[in-house]
C-alpha positions in Angstrom: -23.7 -12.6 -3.5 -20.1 -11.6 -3.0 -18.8 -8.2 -3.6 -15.4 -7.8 -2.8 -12.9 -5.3 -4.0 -10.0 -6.3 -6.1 -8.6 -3.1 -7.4 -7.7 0.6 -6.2 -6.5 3.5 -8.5 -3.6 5.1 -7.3 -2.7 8.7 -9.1 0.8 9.0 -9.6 3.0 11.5 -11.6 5.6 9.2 -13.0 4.4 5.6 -13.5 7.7 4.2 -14.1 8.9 4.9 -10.8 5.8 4.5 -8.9 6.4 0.7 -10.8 9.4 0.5 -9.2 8.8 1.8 -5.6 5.3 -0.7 -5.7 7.5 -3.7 -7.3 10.9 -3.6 -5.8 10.7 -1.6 -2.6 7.2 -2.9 -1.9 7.5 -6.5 -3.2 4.0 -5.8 -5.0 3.9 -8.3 -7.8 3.2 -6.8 -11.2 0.5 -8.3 -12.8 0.5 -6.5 -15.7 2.3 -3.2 -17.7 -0.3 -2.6 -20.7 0.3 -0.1 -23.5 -3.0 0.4 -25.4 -1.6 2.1 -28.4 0.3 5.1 -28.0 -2.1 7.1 -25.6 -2.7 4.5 -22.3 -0.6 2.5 -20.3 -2.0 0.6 -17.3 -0.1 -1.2 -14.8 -1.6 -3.4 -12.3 0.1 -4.3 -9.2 -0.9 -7.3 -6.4 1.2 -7.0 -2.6 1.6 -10.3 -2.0 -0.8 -12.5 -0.9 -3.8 -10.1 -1.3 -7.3 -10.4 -3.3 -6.7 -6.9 -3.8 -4.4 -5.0 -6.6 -3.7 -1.7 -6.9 -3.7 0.4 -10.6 -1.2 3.1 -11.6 -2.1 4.9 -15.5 -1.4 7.3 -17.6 -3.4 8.6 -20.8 -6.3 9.0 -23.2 -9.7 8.4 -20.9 -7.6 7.6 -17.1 -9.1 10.3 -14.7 -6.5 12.2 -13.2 -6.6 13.2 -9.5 -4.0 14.8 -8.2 -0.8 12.4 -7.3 -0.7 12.1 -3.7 -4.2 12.3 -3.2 -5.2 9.1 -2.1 -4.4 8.6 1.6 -5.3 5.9 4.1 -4.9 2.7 2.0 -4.3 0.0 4.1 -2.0 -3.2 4.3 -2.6 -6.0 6.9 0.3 -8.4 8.2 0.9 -11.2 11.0 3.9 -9.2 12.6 4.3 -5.3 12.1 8.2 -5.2 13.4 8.8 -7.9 10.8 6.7 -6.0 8.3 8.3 -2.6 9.4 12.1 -4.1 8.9 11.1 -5.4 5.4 10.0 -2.3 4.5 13.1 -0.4 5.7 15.5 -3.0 4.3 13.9 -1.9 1.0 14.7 1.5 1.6 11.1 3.0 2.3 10.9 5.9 4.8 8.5 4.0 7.0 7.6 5.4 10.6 7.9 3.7 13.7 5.6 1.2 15.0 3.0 3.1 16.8 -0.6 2.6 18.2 -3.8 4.5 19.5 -3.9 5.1 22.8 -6.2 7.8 24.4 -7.2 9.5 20.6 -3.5 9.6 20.0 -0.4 7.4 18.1 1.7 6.7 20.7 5.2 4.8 20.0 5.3 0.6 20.3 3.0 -1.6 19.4 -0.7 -2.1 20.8 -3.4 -4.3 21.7 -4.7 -6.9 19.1 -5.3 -4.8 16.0 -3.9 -1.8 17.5 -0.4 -1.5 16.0 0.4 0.3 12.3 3.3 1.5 10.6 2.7 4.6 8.2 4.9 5.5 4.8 4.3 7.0 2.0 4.6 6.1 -1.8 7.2 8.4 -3.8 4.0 10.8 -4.7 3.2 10.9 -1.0 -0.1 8.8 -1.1 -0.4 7.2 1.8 -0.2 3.7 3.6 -0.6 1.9 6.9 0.4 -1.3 7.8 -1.8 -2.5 10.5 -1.0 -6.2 12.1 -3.9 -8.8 13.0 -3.9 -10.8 15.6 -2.6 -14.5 14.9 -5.0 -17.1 13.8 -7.2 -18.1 17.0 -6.5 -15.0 19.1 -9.1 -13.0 20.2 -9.8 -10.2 18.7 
């Protein structure tokens, strides 16, 4: 049996521009803005190419963490400069690239699955980019 995870609540305070920020500086795809009624709107958001989406809502029966609260979600990509001047093209505040080296981030890229970029969404939950190595490397 499979189990895989295909969606991730992410609080926000203002779901219109957290739809904006996910969908036009991100490039997430929206899947889906529901209204059910007057009291619940759902929007479901996919970055591209994943199996996994991401969920922004507001209303009747959606728990409500705090916005900014979820920290540590994490993209993965075939080339973090590439995925670092995307993101900045777009206007998102991203960090350098940076890697672990002795327990610490230390600036440029690292070994094979050693290289992230961090940002934060307008709320300030938080995000890392890490890149994988390229198909038939060595891990």
């Amino acid at each position: 049996m499979d189990w895989k995870l295909e969606l991730v609540p992410v609080p926000v305070s203002d779901i219109d521009r957290a739809k904006r920020f996910y969908s036009e500086q991100l490039g997430f795809v929206v899947d889906h803005d529901t209204r059910v009624g007057d009291d619940l709107r759902i929007v479901q958001l996919t970055p591209p190419g994943s199996g996994c989406s991401i969920v922004i809502a507001v209303g009747a029966g959606v728990a409500e963490p705090e916005p900014g609260s979820v920290q540590g979600l994490q993209l993965v990509v075939s080339d973090i400069a590439a995925a670092r001047a995307q993101l900045v093209g777009r206007g998102v505040a991203a960090g350098p690239v940076q890697h672990v080296e002795n327990g610490a981030l230390a600036d440029g890229p690292g070994e094979p699955w050693n290289s992230f970029v961090y940002f934060s969404d307008p709320d300030g939950n938080g995000w890392a980019v890490q890149e994988r190595p390229a198909e038939g490397a060595e891990a």
